[in-house]
C-alpha positions in Angstrom: -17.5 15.9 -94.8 -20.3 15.9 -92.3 -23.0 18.5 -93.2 -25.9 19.4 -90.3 -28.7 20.9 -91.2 -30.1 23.7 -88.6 -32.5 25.7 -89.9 -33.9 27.9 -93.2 -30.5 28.4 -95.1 -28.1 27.9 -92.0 -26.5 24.5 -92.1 -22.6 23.4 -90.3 -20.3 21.9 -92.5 -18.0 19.5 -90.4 -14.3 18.6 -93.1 -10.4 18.0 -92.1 -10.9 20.0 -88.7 -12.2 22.8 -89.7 -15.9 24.2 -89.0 -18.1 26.0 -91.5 -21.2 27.8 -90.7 -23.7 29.1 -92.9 -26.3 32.1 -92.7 -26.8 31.7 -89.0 -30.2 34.0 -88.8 -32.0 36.2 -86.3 -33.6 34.7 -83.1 -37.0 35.6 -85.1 -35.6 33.3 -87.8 -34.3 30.6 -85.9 -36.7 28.5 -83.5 -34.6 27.7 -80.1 -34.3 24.4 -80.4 -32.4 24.9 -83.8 -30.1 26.9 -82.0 -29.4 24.2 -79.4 -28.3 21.8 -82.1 -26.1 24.6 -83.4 -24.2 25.2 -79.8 -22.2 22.2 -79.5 -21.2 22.1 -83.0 -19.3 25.6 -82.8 -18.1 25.3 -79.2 -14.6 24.7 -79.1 -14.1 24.5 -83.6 -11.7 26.0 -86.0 -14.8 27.9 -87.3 -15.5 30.2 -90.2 -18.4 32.1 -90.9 -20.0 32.8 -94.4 -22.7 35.2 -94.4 -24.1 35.4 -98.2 -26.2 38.6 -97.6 -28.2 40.6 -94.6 -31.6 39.8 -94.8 -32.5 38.2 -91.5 -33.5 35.0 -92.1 -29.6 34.7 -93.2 -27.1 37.2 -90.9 -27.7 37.3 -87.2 -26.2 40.6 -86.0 -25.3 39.1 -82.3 -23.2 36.6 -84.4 -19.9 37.2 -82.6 -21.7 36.4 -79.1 -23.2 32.8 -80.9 -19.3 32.1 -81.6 -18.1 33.0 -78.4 -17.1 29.5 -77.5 -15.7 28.6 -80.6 -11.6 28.1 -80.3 -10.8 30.1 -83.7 -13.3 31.8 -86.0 -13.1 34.0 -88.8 -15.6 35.7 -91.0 -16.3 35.7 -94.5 -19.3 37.8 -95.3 -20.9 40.2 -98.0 -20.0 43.8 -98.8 -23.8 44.5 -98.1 -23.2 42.7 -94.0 -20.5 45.0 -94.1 -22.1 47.8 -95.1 -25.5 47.5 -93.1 -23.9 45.6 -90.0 -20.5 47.4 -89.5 -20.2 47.3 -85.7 -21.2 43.0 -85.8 -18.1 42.0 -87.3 -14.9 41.7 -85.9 -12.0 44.0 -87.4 -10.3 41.3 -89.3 -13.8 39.5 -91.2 -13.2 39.2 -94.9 -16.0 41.5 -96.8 -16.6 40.1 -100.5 -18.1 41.9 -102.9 -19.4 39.5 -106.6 -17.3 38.1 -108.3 -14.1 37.9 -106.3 -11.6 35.6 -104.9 -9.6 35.5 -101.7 -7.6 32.7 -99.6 -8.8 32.4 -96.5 -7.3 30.2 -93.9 -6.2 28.0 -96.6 -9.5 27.7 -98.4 -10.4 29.6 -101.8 -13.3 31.9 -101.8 -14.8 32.9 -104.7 -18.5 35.0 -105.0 -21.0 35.4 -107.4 -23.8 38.1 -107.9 -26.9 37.4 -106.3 -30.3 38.0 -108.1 -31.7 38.8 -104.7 -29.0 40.6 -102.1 -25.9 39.9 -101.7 -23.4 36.9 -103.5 -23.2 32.8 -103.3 -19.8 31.5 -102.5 -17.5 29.2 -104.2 -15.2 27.2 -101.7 -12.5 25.0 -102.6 -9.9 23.2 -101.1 -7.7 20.2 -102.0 -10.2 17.3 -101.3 -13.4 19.0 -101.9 -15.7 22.4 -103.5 -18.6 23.4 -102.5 -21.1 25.7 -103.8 -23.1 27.5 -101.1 -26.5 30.2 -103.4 -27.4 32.3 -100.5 -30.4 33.7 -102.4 -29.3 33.2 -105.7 -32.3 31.5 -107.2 -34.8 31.2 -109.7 -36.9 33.8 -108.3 -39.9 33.6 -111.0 -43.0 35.1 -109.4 -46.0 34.7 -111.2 -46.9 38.4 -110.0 -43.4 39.8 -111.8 -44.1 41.4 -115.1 -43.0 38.9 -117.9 -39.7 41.0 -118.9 -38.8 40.9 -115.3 -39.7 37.0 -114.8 -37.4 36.1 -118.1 -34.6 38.4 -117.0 -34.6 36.3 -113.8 -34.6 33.0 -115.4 -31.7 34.7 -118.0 -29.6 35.4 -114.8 -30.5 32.4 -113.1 -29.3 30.0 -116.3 -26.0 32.3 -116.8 -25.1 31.7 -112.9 -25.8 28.0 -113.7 -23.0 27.7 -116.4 -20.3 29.1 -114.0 -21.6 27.0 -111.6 -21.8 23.3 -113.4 -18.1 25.0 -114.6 -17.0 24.8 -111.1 -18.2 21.5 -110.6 -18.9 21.3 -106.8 -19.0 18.1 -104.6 -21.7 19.4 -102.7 -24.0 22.1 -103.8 -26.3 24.2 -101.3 -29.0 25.8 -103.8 -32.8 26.9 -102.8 -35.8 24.7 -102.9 -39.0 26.8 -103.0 -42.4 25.0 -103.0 -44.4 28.6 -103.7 -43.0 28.6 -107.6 -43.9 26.2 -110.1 -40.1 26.0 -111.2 -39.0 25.3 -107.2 -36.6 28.4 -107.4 -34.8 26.3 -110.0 -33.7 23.6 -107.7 -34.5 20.7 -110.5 -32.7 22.9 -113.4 -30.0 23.5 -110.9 -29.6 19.5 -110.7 -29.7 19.2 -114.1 -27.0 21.9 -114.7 -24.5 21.0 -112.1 -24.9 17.5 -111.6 -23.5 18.1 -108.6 -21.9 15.1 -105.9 -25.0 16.0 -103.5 -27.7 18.5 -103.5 -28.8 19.9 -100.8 -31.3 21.5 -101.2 -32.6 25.0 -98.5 -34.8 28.4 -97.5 -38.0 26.4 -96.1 -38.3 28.3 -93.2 -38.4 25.2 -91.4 -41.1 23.0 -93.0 -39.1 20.2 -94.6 -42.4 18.2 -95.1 -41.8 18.4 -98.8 -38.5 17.8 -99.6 -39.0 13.8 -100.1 -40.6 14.6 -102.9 -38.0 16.7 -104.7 -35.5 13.6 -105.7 -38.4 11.7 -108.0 -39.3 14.7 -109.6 -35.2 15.3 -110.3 -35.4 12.0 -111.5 -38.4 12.7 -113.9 -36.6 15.3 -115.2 -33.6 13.7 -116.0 -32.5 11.4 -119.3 -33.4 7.9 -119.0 -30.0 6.9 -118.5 -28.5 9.1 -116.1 -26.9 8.5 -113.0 -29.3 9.6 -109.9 -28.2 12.7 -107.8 -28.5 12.3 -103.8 -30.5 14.4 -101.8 -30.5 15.6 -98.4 -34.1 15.3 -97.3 -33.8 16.3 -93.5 -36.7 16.6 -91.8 -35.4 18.4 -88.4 -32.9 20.1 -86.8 -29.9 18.8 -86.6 -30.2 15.8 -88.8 -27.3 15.1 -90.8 -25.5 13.2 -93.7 -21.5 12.7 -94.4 -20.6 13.3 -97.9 -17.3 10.1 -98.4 
């Protein structure tokens, strides 16, 4: 499995022919050069699209020009995509609502209910799952009233039990430096344990992310097994999950 990272929460996941693309944003979202590394990596693929919500840092409505020069695609987005975005998506794309499942192209799709917009997805297939949040995160502003900030971290925990249940390979879960708790990006690596973490919605500035695996590690019993991190620093670096 060869994952790219492009930009934000939009990353191309490269596995047994087929291409998967994630959250592909706006043009406001997405710096050109990003979008360059993006090109060649769709043109030509067995692509599907995943779009976990609308916001647009995550759903570019001039999606199905981007894919133009792939050789298949199909699209797997949110009920809310669907609902806001109705004349962006070809007649065929797969609209999920939480907490369903559906076979697509020979790949199980399952959601879960966002605590922002929209769901995370659930992929599995023989040799591999993956879990990709969207903006399902640890969303703990200091400005939120106290009920509201435990009522996220309540939600945030329960979607970490179904996740760690799941038991991905590789996990795609939000990473942001403005919270004291990260979005929950350490308590998600706890949790899940996942195969590799990688770790999203920077809006670009990567500078930090080196620092996220020691303070997983600090976090963790004495004894247990490190979990690898993708620390990009760029668009289009990479790493290959064996």
């Amino acid at each position: 499995m060869d994952i790219t990272y492009i930009h934000h929460d939009c990353f191309v996941v490269r596995h047994a022919g087929r291409v998967l693309l994630f959250d592909y944003p706006r043009p406001s979202h997405l710096p050109a050069q990003a979008a360059q590394m993006a090109a060649p990596l769709l043109h030509g693929a067995d692509l599907t699209v995943f779009f976990s919500h609308g916001h647009p840092d995550h759903f570019d409505p001039n999606i199905l020009a981007v894919t133009a020069g792939a050789a298949t695609r199909r699209f797997v987005v949110s009920d809310d995509v669907a609902d806001m975005f109705p004349d962006s998506l070809p007649p065929d794309a797969v609209i999920m609502a939480p907490d369903q499942t559906r076979e697509v192209a020979r790949l199980t799709v399952s959601t879960l209910e966002s605590n922002d917009l929209g769901v995370a997805f659930l992929l599995s297939w023989p040799e591999k799952r993956l879990y990709f949040g969207g903006d399902l995160a640890q969303w703990d502003w200091p400005t939120l009233p106290d009920r509201a900030r435990a009522e996220t971290c309540r939600f945030f925990t329960d979607a970490l039990a179904r996740i760690a249940d799941f038991a991905p390979d590789v996990a795609f879960t939000n990473c942001d430096f403005r919270l004291d708790s990260l979005g929950g990006v350490v308590a998600f690596a706890q949790a899940v344990r996942p195969g590799l973490l990688i770790p999203m919605h920077l809006f670009g500035d990567a500078s930090r992310l080196w620092t996220l695996p020691s303070r997983i590690a600090e976090a963790s019993p004495p004894d247990a097994p490190d979990i690898p991190v993708f620390c990009y620093a760029a668009p289009g670096d990479s790493t290959v999950l064996e």
